[in-house]
C-alpha positions in Angstrom: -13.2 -8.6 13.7 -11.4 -9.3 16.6 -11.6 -13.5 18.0 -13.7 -14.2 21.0 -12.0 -14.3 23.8 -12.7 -17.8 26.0 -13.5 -17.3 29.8 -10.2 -18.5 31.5 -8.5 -15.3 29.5 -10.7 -12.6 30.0 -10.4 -14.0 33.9 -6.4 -14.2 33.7 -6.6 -10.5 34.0 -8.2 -9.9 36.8 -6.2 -11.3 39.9 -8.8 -11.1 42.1 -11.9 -12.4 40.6 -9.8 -14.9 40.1 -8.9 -15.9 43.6 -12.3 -14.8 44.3 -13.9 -17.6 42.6 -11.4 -20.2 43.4 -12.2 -19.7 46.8 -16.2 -19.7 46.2 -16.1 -23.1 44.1 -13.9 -24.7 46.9 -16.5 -23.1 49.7 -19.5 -24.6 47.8 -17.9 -28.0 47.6 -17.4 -28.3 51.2 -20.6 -26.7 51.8 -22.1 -29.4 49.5 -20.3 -32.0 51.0 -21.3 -31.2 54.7 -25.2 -31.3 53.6 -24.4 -34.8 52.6 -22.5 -36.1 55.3 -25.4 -37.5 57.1 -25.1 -39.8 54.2 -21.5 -40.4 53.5 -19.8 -39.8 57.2 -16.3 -40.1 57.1 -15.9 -42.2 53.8 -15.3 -40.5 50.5 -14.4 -37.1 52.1 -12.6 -35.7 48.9 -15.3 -36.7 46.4 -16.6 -33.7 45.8 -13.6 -31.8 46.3 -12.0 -32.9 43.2 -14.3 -30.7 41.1 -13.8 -27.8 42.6 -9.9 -28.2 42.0 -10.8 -29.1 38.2 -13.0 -25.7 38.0 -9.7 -23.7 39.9 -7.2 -25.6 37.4 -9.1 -25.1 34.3 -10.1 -21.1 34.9 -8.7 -19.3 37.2 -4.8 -20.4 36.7 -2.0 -21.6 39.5 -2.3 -19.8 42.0 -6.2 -20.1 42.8 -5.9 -23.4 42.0 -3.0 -23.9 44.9 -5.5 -22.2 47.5 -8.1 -24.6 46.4 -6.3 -27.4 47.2 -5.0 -26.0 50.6 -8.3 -25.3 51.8 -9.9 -28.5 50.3 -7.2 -30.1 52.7 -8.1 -28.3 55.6 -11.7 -28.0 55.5 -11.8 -32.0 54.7 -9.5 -32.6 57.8 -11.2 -30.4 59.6 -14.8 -31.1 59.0 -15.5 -34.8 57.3 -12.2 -36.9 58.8 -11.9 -38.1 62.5 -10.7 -36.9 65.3 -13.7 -33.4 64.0 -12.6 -30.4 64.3 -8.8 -31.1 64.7 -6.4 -30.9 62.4 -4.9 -34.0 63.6 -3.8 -37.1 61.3 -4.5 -40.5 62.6 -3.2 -43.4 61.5 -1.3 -43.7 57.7 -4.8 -44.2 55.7 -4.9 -40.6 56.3 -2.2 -39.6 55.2 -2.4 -41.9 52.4 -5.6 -40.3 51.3 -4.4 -36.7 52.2 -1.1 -37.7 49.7 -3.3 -39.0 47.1 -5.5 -36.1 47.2 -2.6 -34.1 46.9 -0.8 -35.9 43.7 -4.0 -35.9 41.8 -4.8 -32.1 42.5 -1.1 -31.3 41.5 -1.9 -33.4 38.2 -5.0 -32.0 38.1 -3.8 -28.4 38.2 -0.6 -28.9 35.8 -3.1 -30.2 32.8 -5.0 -27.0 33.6 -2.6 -24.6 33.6 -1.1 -26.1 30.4 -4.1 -26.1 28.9 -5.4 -22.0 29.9 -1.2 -20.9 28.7 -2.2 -22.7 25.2 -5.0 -21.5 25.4 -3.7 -17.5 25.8 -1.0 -18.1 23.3 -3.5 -19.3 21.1 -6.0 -16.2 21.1 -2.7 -13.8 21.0 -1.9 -15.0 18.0 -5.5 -15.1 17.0 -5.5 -11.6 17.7 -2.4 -10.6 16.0 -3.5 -12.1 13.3 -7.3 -10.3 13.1 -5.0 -6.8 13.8 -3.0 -7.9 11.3 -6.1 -8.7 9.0 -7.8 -5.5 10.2 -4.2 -3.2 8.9 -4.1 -4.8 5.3 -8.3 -4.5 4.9 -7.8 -0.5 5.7 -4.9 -0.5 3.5 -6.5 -2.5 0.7 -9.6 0.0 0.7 -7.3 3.2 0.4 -5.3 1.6 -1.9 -8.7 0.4 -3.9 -10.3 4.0 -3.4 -6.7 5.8 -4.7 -7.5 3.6 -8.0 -11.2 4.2 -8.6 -10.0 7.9 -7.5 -6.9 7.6 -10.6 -9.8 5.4 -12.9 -12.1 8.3 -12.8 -10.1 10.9 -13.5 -7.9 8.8 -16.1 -11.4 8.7 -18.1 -12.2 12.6 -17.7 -8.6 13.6 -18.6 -9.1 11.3 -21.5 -12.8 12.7 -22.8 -10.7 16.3 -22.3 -7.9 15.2 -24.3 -10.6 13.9 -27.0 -12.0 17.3 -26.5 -8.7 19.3 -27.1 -7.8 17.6 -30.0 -11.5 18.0 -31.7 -11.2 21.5 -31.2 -7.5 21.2 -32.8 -8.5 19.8 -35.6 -11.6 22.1 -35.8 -9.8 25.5 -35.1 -6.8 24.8 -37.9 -6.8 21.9 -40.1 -10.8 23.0 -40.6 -9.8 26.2 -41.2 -7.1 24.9 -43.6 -9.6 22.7 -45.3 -12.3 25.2 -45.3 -10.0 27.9 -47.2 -8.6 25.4 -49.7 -12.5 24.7 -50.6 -12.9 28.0 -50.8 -10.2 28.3 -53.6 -11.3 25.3 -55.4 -14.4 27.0 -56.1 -13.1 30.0 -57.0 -10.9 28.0 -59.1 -13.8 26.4 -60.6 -15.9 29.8 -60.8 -12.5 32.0 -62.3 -10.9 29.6 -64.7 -10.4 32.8 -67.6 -8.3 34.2 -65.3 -5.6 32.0 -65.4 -2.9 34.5 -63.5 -5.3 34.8 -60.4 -6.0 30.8 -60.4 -2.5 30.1 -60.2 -1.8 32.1 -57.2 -4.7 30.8 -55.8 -3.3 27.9 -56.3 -0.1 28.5 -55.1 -1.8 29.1 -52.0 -3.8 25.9 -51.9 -0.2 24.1 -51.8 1.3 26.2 -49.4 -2.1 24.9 -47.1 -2.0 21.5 -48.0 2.0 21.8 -46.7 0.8 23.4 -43.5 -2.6 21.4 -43.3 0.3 18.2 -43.0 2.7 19.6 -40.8 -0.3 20.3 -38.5 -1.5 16.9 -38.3 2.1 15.4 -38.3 2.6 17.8 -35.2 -0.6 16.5 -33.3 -0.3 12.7 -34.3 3.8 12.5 -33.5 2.7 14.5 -29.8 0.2 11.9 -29.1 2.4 9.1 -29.7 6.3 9.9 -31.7 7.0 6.8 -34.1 10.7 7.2 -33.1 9.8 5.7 -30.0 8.5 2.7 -31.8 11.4 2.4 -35.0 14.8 3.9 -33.5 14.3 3.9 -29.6 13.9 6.0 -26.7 17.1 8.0 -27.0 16.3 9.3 -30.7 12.5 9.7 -29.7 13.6 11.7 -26.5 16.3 14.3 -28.7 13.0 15.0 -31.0 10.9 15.9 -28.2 13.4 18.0 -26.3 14.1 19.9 -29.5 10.4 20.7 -30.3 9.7 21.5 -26.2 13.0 23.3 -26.8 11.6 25.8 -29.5 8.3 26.0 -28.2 9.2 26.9 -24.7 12.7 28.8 -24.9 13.4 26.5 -22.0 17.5 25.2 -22.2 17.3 21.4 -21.5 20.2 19.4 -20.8 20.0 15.6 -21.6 22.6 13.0 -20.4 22.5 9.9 -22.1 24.7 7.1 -22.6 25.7 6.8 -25.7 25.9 2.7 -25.8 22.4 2.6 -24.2 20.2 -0.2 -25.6 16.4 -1.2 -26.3 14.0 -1.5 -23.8 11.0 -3.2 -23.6 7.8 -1.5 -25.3 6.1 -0.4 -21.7 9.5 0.7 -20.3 10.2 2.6 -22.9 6.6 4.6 -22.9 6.8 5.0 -19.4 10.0 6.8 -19.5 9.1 9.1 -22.4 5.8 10.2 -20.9 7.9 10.8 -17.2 10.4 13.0 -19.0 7.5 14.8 -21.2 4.8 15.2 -17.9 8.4 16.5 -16.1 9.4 18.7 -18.6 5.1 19.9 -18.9 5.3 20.9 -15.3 8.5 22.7 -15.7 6.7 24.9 -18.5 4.2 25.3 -16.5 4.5 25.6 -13.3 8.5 26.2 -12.1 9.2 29.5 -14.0 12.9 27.6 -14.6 15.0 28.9 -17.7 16.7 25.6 -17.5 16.2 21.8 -16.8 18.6 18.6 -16.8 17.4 15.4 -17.5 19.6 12.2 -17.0 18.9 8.8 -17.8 21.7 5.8 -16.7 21.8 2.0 -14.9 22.6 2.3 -11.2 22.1 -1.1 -9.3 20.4 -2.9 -11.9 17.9 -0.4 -12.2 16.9 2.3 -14.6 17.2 6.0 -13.0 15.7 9.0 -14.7 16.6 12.4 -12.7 15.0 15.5 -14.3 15.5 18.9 -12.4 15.2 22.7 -12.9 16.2 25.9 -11.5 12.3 27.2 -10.7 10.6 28.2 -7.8 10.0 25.0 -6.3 6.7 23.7 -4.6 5.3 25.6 -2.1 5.6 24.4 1.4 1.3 24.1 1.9 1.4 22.4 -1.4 4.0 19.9 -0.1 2.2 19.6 3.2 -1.6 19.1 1.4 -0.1 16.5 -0.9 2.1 14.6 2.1 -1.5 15.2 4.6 -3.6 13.8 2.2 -1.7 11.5 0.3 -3.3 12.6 -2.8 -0.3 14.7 -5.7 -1.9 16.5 -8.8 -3.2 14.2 -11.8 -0.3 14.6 -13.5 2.4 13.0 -11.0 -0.3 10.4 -9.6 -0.7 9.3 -13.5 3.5 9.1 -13.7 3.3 7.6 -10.0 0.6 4.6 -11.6 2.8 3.9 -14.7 5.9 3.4 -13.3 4.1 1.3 -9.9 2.9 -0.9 -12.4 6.2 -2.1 -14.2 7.6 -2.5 -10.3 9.3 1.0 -10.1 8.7 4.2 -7.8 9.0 7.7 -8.1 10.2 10.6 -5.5 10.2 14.0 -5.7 12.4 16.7 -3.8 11.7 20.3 -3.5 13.8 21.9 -1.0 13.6 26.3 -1.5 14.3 26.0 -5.0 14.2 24.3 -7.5 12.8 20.7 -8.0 14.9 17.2 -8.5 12.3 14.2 -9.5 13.9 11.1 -9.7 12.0 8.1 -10.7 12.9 4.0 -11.0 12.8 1.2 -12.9 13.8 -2.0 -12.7 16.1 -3.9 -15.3 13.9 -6.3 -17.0 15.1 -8.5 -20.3 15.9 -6.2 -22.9 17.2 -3.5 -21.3 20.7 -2.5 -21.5 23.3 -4.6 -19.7 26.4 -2.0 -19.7 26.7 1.1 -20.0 29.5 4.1 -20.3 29.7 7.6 -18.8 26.8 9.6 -19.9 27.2 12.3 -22.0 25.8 15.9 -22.4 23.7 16.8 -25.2 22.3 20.4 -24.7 19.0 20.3 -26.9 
């Protein structure tokens, strides 16, 4: 909310109310002053004058308050001070009086008008301030409805992912499980027929070998142990290999060869960039190839990863820069990177797509590093 404005600056801006009332409070003072006159006659023929000035000096700014004094002069001289009705000084007590009336009005009127400029440059800056207030509130409340918007979804993609991996686990290792219970019991039912057990349970092995590479698959896709034991680079070669075989998709990585330990988070967040990057490419670009490159520019961390495909549409570019809102997927890479102090930009120009996403050198990351190298996966 924006400060109250005080009277002398909602009147600064209007030049003529301003002179307007300058020149009513100085008529009502001599008006007042020539209903007392019967009483005072010619002595104290400023008294009430001086008021009038104040008012002028304190509200309505220099100029009014100049015409104040000018006709406070001349309707005092005129009116209240002998010879009447002449604008005629007598004698030097007049003028002494007319001179000290002057010298306290020009007082009078400085204080005032240093007062109503502090006074201005006080609410400006009050009102800068509430603007400035007002800006970061908005801001604060898209940024705060962009999180609950990220929250929410973050918990649905997350009872999805439960959901997937149930039915996983339900559609083929129950399967599995279901068929080597199965030959147990024929196992147990059959045992004269020793020829028939034993390929039966030949085929319970060859199960229980599948049965574990199944789970191996889904638990090293969730999270790959590489990433934890030997590092992002060896994690990264496994993952690009298995996408690699799974997608018929050539990917290109460069890598430094030197390149060192992260931290934990950094590490995680550029795996999951490069494996939502490469998802999308599957997905959504049609590309038979992508390049991925990972190096140190200007104390930073740089990860470029870009295909060949068809791009993103023009309309989808405009929704997402109208709206300010990209797909879960690059609003979840967007989140992870913000929150280690890193960014991420995408370019889609025609064809093909080039994301390049940041992150600052923190301790533990690599401090030198050589020319990358190519490692076709």
């Amino acid at each position: 909310m924006a400060p109250k404005e005080s009277l002398s600056g909602r009147l600064s801006r209007k030049t003529g109310t301003r002179y307007a009332l300058a020149l009513l409070a100085t008529t009502a003072a001599l008006l007042f002053r020539s209903a007392l006159n019967p009483l005072l006659g010619s002595s104290e023929p400023y008294i009430l004058l001086f008021p009038a000035v104040a008012f002028c000096a304190w509200y309505c700014g220099i100029g009014p308050s100049i015409l104040s004094v000018v006709l406070a002069l001349i309707g005092t001289q005129y009116w209240f001070i002998p010879p009447l009705h002449s604008l005629r000084i007598v004698g030097p007590v007049q003028g002494v009086g007319i001179l000290a009336f002057s010298l306290f009005s020009i007082v009078v009127v400085a204080m005032g008008e240093r007062r109503r400029r502090r006074e201005e440059a006080l609410w400006a800056a009050q009102s800068e301030l509430a603007e400035a207030v007002q800006e970061r509130t908005l801001e604060l409340d898209k940024t705060n409805q962009s999180l609950r918007e990220l929250s929410a979804r973050l918990l649905q993609l997350q009872d999805d992912e439960r959901r997937r991996i149930a039915r996983e686990l339900h559609d083929s290792v129950g399967q599995m499980l279901a068929a080597l219970g199965m030959n147990l019991s024929s196992v147990g039912a059959d045992i004269e027929h020793l020829a028939q057990t034993a390929n039966r349970v030949n085929d319970s092995a060859v199960l229980v070998k599948e049965l574990v590479q199944e789970v191996r698959t889904i638990s090293h896709l969730l999270h790959p142990p590489l990433l934890d034991e030997a590092g992002l680079a060896s994690a990264l070669r496994w993952y690009i290999d298995g996408f690699v075989q799974r997608s018929k998709i050539e990917v290109e990585l460069e890598f430094s060869e030197d390149f060192g330990r992260l931290s934990r988070d950094s590490e995680t967040a550029i795996f999951r960039t490069v494996q939502e990057c490469l998802t999308n490419i599957h997905r959504h670009s049609e590309s038979p190839t992508a390049r991925i490159r990972i190096a140190a520019v200007d104390n930073e961390i740089q990860i470029e990863v870009e295909d060949r495909g068809k791009g993103i549409p023009p309309e989808k570019q405009s929704e997402m820069i109208s709206t300010g809102t990209p797909g879960v997927g690059i609003r979840g890479m967007r989140e992870r990177l913000r929150q280690l102090g890193g960014g991420l930009e995408i370019h889609s120009e025609g064809k093909g797509t080039r994301i390049v996403a940041r992150l600052p050198v923190v301790d533990g990351s690599p401090t030198s590093y050589t020319s990358p190298t190519s490692a076709a996966a």
